[in-house]
Backbone atoms as SQL, in Angstrom:
CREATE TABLE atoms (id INTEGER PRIMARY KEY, chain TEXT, resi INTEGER, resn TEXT, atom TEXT, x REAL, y REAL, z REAL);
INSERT INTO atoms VALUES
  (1, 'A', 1, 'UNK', 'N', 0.840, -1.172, 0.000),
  (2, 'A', 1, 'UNK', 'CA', 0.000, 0.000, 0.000),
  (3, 'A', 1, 'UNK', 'C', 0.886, 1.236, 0.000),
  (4, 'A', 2, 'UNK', 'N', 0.357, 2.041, -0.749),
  (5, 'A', 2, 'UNK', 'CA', 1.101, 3.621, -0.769),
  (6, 'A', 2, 'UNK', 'C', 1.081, 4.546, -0.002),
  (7, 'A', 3, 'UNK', 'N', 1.613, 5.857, -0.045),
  (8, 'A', 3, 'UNK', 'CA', 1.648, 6.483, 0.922),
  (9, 'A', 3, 'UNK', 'C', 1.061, 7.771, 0.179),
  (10, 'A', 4, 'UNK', 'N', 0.102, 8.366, 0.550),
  (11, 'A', 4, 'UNK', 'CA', -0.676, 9.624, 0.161),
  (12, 'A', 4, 'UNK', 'C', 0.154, 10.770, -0.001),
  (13, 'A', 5, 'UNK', 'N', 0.342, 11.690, -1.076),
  (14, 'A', 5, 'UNK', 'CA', 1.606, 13.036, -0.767),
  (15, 'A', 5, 'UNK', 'C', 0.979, 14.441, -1.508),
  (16, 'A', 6, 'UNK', 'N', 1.461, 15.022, -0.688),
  (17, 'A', 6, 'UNK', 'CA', 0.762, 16.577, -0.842),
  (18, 'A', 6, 'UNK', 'C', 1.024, 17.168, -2.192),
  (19, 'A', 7, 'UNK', 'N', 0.060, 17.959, -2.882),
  (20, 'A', 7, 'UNK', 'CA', 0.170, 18.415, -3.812),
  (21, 'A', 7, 'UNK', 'C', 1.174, 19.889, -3.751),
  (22, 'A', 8, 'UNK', 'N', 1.753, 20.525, -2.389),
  (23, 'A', 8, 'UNK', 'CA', 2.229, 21.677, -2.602),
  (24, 'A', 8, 'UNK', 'C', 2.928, 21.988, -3.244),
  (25, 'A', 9, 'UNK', 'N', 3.835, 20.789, -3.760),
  (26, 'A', 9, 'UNK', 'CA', 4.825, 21.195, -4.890),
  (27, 'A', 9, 'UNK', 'C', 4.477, 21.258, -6.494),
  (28, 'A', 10, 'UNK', 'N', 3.453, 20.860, -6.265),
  (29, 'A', 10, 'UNK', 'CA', 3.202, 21.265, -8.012),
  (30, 'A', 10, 'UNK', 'C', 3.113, 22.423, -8.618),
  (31, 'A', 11, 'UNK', 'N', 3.252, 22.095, -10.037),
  (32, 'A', 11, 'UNK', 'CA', 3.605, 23.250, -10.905),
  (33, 'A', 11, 'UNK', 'C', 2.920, 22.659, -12.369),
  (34, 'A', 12, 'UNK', 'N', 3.258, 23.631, -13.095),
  (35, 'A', 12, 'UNK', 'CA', 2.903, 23.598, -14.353),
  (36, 'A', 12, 'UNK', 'C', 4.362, 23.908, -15.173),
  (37, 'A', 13, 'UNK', 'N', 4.855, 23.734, -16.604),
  (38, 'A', 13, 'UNK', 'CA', 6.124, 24.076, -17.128),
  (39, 'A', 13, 'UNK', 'C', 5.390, 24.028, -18.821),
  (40, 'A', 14, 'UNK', 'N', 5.848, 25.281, -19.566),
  (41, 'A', 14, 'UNK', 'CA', 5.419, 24.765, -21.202),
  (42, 'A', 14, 'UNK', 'C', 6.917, 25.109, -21.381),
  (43, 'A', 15, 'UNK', 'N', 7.072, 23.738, -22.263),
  (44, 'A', 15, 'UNK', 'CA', 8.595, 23.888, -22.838),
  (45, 'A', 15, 'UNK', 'C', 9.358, 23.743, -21.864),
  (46, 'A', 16, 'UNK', 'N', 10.322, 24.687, -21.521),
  (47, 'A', 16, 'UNK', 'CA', 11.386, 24.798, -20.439),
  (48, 'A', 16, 'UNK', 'C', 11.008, 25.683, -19.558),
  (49, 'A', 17, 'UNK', 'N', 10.087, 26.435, -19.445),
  (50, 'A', 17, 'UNK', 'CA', 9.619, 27.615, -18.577),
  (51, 'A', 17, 'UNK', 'C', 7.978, 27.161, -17.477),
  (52, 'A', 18, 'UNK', 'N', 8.147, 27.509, -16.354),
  (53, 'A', 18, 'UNK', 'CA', 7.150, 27.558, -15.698),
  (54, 'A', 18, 'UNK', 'C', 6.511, 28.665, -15.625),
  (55, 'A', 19, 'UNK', 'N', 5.010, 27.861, -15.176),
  (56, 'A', 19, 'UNK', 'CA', 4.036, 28.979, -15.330),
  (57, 'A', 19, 'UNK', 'C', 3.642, 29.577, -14.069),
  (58, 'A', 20, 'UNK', 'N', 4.226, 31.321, -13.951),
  (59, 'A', 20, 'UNK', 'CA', 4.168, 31.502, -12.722),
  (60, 'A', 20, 'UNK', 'C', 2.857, 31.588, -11.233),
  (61, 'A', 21, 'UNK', 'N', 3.243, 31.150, -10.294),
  (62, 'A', 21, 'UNK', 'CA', 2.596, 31.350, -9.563),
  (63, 'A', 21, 'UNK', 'C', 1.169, 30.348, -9.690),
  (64, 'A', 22, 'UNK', 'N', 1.568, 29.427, -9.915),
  (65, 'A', 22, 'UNK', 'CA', 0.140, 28.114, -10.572),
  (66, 'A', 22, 'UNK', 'C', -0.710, 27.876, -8.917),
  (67, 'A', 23, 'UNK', 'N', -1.692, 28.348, -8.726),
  (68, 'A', 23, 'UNK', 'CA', -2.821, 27.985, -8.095),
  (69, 'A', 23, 'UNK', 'C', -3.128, 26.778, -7.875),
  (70, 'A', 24, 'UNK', 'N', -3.753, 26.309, -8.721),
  (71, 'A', 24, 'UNK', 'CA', -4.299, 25.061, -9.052),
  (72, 'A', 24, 'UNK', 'C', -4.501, 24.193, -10.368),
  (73, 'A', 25, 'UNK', 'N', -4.240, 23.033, -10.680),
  (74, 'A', 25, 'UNK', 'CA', -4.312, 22.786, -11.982),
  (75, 'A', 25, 'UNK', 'C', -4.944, 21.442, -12.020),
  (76, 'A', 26, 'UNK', 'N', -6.231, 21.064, -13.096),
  (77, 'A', 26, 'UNK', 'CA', -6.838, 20.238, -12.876),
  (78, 'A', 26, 'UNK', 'C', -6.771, 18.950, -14.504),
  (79, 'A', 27, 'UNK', 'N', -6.822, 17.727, -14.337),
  (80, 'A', 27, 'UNK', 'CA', -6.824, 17.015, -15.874),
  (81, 'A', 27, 'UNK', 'C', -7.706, 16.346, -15.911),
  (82, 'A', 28, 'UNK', 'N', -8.850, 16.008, -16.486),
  (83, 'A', 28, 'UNK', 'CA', -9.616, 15.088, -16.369),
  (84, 'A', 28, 'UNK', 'C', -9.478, 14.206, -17.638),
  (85, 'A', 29, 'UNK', 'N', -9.514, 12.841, -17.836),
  (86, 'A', 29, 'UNK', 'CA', -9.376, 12.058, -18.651),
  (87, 'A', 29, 'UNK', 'C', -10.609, 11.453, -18.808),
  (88, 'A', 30, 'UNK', 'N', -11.049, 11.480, -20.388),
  (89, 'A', 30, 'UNK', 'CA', -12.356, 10.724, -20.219),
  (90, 'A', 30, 'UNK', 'C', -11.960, 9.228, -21.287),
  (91, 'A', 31, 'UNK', 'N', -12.980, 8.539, -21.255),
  (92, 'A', 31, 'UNK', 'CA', -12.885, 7.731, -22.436),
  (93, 'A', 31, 'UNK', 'C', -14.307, 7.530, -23.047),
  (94, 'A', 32, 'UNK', 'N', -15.142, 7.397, -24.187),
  (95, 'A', 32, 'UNK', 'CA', -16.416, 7.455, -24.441),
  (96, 'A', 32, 'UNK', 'C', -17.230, 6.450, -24.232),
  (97, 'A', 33, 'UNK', 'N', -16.454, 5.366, -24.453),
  (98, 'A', 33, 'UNK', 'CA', -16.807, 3.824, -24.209),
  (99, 'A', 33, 'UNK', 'C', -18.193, 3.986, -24.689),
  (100, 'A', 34, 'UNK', 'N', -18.523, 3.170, -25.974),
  (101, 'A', 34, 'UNK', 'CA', -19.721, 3.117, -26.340),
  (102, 'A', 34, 'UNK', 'C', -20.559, 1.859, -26.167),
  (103, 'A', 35, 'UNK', 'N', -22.323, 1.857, -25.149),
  (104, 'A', 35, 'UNK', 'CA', -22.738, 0.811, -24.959),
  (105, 'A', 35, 'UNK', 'C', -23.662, 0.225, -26.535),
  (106, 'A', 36, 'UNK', 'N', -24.091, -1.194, -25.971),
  (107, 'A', 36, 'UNK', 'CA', -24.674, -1.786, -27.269),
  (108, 'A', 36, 'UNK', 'C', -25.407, -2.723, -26.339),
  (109, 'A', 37, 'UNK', 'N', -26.545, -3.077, -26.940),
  (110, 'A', 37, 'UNK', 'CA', -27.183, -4.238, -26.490),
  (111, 'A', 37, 'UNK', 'C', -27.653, -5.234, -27.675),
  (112, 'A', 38, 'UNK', 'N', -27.791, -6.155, -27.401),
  (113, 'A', 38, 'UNK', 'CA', -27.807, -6.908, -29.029),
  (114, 'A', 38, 'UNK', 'C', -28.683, -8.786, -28.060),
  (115, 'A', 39, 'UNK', 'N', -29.040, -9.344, -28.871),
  (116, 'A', 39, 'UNK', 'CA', -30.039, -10.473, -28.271),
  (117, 'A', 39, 'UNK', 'C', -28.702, -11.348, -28.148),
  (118, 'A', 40, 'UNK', 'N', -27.514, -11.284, -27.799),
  (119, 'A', 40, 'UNK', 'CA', -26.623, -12.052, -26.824),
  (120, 'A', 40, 'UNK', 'C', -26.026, -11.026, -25.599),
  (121, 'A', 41, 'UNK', 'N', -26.970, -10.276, -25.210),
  (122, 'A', 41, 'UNK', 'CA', -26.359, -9.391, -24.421),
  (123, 'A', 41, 'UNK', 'C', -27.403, -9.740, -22.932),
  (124, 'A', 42, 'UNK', 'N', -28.443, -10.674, -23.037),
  (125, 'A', 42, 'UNK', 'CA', -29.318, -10.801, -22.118),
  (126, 'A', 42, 'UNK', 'C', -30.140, -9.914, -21.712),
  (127, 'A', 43, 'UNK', 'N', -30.259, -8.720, -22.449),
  (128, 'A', 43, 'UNK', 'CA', -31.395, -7.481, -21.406),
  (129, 'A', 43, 'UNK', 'C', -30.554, -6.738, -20.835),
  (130, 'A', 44, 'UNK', 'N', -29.128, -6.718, -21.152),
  (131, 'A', 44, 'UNK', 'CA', -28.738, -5.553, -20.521),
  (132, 'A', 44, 'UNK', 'C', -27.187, -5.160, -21.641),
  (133, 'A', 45, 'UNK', 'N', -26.862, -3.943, -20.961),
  (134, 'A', 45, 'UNK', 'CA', -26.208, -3.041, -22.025),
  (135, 'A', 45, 'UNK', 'C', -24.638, -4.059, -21.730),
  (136, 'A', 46, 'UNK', 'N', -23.565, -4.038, -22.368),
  (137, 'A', 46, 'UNK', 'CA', -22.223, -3.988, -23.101),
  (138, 'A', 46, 'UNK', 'C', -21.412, -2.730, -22.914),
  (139, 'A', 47, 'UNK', 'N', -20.580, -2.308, -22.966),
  (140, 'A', 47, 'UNK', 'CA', -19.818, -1.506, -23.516),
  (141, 'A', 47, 'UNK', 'C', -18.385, -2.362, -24.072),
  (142, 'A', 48, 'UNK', 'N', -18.069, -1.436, -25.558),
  (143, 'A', 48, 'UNK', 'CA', -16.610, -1.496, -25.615),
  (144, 'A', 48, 'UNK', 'C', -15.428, -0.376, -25.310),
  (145, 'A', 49, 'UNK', 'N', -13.975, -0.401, -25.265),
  (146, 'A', 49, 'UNK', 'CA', -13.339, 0.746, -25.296),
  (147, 'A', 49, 'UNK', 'C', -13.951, 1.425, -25.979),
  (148, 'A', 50, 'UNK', 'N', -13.518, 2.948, -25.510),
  (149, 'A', 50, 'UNK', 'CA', -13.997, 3.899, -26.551),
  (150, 'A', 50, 'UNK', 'C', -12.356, 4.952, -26.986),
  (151, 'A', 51, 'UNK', 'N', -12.922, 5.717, -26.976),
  (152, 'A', 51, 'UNK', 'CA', -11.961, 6.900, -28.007),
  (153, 'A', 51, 'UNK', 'C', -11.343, 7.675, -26.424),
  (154, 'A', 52, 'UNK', 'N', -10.207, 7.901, -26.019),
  (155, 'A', 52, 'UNK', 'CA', -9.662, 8.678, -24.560),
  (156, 'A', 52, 'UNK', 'C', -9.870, 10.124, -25.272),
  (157, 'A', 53, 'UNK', 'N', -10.052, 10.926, -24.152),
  (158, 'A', 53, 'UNK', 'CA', -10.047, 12.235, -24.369),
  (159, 'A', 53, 'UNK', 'C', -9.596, 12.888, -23.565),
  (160, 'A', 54, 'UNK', 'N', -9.658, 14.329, -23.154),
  (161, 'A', 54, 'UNK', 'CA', -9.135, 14.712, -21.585),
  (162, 'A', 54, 'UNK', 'C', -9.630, 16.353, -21.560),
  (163, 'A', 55, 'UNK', 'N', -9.639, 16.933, -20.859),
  (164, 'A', 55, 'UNK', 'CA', -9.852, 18.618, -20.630),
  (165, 'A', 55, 'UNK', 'C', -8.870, 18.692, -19.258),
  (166, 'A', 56, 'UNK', 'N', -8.454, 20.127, -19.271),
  (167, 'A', 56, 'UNK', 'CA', -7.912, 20.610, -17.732),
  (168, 'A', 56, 'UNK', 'C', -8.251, 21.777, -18.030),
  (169, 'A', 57, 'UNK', 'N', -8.294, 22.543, -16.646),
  (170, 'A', 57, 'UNK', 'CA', -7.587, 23.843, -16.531),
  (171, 'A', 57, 'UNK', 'C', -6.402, 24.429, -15.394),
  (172, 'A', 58, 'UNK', 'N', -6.044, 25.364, -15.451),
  (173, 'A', 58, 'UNK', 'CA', -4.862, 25.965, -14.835),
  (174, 'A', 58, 'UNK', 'C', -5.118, 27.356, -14.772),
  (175, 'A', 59, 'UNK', 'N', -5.324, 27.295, -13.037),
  (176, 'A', 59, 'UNK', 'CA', -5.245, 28.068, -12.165),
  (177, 'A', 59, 'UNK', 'C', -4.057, 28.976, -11.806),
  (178, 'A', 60, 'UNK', 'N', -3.719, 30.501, -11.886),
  (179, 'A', 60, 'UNK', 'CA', -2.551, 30.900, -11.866),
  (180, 'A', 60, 'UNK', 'C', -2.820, 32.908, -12.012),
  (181, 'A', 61, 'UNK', 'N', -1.763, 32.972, -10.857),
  (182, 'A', 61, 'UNK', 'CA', -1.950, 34.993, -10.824),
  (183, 'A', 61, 'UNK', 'C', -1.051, 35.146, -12.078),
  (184, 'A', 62, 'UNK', 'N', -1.845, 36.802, -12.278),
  (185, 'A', 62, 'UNK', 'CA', -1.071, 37.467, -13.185),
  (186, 'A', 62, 'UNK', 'C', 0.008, 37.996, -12.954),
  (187, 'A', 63, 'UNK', 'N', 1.133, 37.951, -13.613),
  (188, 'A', 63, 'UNK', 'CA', 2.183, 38.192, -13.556),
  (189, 'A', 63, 'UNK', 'C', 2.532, 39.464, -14.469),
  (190, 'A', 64, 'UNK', 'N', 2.877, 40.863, -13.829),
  (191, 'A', 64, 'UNK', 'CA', 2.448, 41.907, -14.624),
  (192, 'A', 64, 'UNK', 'C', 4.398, 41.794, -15.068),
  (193, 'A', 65, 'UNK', 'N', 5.182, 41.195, -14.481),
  (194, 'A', 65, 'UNK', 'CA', 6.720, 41.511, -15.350),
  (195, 'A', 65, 'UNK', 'C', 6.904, 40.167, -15.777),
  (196, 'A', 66, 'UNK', 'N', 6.291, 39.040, -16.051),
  (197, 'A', 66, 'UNK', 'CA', 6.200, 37.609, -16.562),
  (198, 'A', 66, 'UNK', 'C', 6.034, 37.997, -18.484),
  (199, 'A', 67, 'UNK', 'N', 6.674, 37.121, -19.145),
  (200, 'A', 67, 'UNK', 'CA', 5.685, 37.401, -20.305),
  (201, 'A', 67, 'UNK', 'C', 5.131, 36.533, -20.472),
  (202, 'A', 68, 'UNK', 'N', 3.888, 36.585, -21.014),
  (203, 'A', 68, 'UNK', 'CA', 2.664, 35.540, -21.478),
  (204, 'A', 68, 'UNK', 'C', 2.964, 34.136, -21.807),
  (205, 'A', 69, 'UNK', 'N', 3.265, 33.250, -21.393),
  (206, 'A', 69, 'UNK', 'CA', 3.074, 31.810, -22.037),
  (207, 'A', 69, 'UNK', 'C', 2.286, 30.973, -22.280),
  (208, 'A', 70, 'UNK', 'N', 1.192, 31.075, -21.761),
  (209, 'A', 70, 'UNK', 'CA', -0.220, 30.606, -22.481),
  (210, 'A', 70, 'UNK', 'C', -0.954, 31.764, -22.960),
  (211, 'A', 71, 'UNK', 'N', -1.028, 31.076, -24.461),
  (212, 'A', 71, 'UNK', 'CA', -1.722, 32.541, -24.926),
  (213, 'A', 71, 'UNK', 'C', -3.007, 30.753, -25.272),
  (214, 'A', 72, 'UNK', 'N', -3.926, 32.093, -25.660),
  (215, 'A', 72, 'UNK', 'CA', -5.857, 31.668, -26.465),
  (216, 'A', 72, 'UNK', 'C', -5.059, 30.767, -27.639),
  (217, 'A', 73, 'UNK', 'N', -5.655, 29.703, -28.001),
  (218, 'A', 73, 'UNK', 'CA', -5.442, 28.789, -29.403),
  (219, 'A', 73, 'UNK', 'C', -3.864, 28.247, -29.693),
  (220, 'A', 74, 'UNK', 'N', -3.330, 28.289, -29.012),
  (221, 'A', 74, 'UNK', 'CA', -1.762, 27.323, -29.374),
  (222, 'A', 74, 'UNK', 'C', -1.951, 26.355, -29.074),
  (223, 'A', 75, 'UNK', 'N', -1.201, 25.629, -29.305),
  (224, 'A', 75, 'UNK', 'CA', -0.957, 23.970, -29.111),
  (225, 'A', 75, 'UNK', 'C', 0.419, 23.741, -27.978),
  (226, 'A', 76, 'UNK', 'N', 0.766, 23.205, -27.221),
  (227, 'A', 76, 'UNK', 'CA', 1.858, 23.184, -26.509),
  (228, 'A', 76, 'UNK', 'C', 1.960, 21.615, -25.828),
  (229, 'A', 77, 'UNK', 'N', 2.512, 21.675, -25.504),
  (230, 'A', 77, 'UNK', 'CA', 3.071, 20.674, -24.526),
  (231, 'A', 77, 'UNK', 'C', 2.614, 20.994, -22.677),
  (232, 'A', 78, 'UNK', 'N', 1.993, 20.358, -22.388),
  (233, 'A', 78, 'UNK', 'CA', 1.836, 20.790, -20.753),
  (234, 'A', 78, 'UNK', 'C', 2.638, 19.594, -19.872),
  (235, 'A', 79, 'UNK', 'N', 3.659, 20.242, -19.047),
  (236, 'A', 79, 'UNK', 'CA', 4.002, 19.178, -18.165),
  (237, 'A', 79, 'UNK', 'C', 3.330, 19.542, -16.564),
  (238, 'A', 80, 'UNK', 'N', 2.511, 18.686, -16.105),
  (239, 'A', 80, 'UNK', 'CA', 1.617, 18.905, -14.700),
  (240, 'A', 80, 'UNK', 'C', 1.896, 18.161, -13.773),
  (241, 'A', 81, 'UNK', 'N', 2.699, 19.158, -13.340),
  (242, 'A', 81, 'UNK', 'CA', 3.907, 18.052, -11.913),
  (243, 'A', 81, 'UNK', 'C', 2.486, 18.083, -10.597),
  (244, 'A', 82, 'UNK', 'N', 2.756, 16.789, -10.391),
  (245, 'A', 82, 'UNK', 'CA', 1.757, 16.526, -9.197),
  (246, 'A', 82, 'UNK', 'C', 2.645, 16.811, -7.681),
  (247, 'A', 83, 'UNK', 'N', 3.977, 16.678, -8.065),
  (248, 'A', 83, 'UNK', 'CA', 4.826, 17.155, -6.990),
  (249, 'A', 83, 'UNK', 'C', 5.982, 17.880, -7.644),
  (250, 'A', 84, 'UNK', 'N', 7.309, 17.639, -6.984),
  (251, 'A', 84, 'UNK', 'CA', 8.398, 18.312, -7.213),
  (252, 'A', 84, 'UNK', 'C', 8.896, 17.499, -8.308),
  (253, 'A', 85, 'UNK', 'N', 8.953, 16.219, -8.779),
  (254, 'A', 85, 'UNK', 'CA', 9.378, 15.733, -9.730),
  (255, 'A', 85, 'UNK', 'C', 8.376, 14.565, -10.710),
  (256, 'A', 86, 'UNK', 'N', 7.086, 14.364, -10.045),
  (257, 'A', 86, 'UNK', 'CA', 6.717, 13.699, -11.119),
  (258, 'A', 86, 'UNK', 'C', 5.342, 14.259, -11.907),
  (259, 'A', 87, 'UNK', 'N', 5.369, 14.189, -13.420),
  (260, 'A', 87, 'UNK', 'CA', 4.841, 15.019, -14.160),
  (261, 'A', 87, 'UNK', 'C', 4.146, 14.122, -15.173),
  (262, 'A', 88, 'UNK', 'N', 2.856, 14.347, -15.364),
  (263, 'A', 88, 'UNK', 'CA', 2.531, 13.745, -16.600),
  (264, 'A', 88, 'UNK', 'C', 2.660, 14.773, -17.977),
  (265, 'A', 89, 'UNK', 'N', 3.000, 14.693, -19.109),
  (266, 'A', 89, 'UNK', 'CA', 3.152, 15.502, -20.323),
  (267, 'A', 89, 'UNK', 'C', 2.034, 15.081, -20.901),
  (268, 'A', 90, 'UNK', 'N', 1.392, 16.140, -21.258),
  (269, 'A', 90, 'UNK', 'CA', -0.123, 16.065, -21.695),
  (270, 'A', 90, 'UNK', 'C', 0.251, 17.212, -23.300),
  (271, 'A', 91, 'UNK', 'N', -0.166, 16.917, -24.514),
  (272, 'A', 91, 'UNK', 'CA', 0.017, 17.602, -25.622),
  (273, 'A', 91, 'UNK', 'C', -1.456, 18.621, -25.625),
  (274, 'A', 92, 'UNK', 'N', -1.607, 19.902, -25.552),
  (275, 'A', 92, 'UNK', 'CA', -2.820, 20.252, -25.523),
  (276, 'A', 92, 'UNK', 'C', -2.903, 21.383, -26.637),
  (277, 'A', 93, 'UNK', 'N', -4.169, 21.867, -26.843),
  (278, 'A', 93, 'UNK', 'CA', -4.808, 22.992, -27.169),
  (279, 'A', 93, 'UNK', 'C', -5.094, 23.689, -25.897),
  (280, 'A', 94, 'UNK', 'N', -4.909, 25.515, -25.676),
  (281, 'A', 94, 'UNK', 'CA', -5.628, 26.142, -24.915),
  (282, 'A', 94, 'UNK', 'C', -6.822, 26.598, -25.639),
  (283, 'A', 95, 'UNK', 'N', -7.969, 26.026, -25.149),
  (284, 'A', 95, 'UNK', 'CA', -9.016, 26.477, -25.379),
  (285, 'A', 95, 'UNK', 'C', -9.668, 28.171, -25.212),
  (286, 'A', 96, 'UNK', 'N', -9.377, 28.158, -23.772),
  (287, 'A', 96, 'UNK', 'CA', -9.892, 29.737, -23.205),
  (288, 'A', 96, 'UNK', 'C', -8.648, 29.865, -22.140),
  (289, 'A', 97, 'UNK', 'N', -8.703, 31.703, -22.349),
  (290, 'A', 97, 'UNK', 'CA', -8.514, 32.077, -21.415),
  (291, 'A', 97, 'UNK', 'C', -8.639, 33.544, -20.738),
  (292, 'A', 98, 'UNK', 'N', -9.341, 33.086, -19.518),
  (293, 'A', 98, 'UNK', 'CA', -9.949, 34.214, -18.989),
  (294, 'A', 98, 'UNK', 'C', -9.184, 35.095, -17.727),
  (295, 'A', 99, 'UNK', 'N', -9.674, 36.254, -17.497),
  (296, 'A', 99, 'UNK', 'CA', -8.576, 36.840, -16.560),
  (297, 'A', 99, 'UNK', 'C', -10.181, 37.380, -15.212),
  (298, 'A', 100, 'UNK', 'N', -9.469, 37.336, -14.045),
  (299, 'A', 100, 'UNK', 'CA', -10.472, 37.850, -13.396),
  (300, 'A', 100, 'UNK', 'C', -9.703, 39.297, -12.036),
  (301, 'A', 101, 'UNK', 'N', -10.607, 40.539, -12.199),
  (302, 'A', 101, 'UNK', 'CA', -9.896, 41.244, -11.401),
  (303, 'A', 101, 'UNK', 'C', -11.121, 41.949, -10.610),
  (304, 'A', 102, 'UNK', 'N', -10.843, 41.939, -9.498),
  (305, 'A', 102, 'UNK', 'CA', -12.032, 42.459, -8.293),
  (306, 'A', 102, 'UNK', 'C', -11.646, 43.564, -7.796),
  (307, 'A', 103, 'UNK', 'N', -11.945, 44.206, -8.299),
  (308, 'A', 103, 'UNK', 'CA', -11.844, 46.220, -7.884),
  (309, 'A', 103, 'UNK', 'C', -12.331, 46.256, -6.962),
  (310, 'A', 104, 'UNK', 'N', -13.427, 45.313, -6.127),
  (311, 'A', 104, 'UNK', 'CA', -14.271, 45.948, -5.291),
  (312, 'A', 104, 'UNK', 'C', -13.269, 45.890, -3.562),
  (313, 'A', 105, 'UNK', 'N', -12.725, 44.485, -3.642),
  (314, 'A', 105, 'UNK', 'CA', -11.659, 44.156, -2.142),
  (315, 'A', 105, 'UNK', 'C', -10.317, 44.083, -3.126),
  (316, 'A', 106, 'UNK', 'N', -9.763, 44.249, -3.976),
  (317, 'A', 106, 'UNK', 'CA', -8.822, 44.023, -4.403),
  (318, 'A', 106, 'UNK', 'C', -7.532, 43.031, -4.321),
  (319, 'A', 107, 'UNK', 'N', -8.741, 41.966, -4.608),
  (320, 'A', 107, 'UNK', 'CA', -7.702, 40.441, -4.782),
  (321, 'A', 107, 'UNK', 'C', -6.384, 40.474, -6.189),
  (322, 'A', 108, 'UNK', 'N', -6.140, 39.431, -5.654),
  (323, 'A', 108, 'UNK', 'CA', -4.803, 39.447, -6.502),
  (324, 'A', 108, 'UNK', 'C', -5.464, 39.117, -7.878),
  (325, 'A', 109, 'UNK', 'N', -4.952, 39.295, -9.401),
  (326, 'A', 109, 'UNK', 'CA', -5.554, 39.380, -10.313),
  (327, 'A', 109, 'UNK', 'C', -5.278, 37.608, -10.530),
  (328, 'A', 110, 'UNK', 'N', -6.474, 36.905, -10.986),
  (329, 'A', 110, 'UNK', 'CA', -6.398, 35.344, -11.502),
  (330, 'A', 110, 'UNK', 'C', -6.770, 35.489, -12.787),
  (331, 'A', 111, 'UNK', 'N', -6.229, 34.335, -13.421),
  (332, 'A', 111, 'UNK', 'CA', -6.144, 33.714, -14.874),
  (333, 'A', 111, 'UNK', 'C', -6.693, 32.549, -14.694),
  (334, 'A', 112, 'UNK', 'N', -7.093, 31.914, -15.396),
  (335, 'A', 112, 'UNK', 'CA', -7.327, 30.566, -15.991),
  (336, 'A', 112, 'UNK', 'C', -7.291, 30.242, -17.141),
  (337, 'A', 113, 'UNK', 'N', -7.013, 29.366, -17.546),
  (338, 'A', 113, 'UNK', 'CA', -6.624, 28.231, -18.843),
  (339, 'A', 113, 'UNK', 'C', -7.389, 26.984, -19.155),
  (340, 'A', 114, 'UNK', 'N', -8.363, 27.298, -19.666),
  (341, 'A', 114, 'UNK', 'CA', -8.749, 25.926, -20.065),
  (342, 'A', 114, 'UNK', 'C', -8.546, 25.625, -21.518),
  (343, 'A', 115, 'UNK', 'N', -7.991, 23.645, -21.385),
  (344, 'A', 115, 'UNK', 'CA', -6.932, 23.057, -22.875),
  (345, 'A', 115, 'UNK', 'C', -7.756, 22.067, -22.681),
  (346, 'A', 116, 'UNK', 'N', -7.414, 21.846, -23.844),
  (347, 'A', 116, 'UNK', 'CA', -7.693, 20.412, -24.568),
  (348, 'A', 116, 'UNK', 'C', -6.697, 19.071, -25.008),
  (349, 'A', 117, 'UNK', 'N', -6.933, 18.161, -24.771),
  (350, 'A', 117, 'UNK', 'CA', -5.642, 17.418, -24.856),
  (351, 'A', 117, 'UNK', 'C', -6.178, 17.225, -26.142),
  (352, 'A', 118, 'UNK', 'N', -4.483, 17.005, -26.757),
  (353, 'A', 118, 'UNK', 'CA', -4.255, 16.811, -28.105),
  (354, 'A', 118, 'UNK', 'C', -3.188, 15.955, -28.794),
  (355, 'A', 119, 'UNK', 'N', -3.604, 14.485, -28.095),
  (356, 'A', 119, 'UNK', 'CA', -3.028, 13.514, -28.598),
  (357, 'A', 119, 'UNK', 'C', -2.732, 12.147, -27.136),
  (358, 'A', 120, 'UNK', 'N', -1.970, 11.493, -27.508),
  (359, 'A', 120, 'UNK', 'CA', -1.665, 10.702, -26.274),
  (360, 'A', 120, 'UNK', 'C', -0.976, 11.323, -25.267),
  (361, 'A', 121, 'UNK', 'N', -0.974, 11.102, -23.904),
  (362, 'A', 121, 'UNK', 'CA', -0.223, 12.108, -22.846),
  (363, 'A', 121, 'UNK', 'C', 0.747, 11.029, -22.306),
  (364, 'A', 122, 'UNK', 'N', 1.545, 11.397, -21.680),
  (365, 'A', 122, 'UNK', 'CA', 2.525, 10.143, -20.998),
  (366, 'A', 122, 'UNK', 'C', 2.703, 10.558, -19.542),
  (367, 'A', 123, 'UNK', 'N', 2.156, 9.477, -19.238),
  (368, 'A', 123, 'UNK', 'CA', 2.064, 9.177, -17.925),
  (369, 'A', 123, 'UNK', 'C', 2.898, 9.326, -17.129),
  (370, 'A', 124, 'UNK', 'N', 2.952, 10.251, -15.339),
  (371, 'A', 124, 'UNK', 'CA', 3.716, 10.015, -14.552),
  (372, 'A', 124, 'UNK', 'C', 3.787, 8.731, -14.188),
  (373, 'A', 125, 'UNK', 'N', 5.162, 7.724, -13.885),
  (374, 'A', 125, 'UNK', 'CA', 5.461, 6.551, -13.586),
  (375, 'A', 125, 'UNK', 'C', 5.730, 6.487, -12.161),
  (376, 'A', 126, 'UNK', 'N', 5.281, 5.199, -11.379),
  (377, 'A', 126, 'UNK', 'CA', 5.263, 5.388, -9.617),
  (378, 'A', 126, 'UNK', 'C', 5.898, 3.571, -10.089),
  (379, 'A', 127, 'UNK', 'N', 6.748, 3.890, -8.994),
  (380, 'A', 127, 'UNK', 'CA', 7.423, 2.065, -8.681),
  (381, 'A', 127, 'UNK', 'C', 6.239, 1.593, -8.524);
């Protein structure tokens, strides 16, 4: 049995550069798996594999002397360290990205990123 470990060290990196100040960053992996029922199926549904897919986003302040590394519509490489060294590389599209700033209490300014995976990702490896 394993041992549970904190996410504080994670990060985000496109290319060789990290993305500053990362909040939070989320991946979800789907797969479509399509059901079937057919008169050897007994009255109830089947599924086979389906097609993998995935969405994330990434949580992260603005950095007013940073320059931009996720911009709207590129394609990149995302590496999403779950700690200090292990990372899954996910190939994505950024879908959106939105900025949020509260004049009213004056929080720190947030970004988000939401991508699209775009192709096979490779897996962080655990003994």
């Amino acid at each position: 049995m394993g041992t549970p470990f904190s996410g504080k060290n994670g990060k985000v990196r496109i290319v060789n550069t990290d993305v500053a100040d990362v909040l939070k960053w989320t991946w979800n992996q789907t797969s479509n798996n399509p059901s079937y029922a057919s008169n050897s199926t007994a009255g109830h549904k089947k599924r086979v594999l389906g097609v993998k897919d995935g969405t994330g986003t990434i949580e992260f302040l603005r950095d007013s002397a940073a320059a931009q590394i996720i911009n709207v519509g590129e394609s990149v490489t995302l590496l999403l360290y779950e700690d200090g060294t292990k990372n899954h590389s996910v190939p994505a599209v950024i879908d959106s990205l939105s900025e949020a700033v509260d004049v009213d209490n004056g929080d720190l300014v947030r970004m988000t990123a939401n991508f699209s995976q775009n192709g096979a990702p490779t897996l962080a490896t655990y003994p």
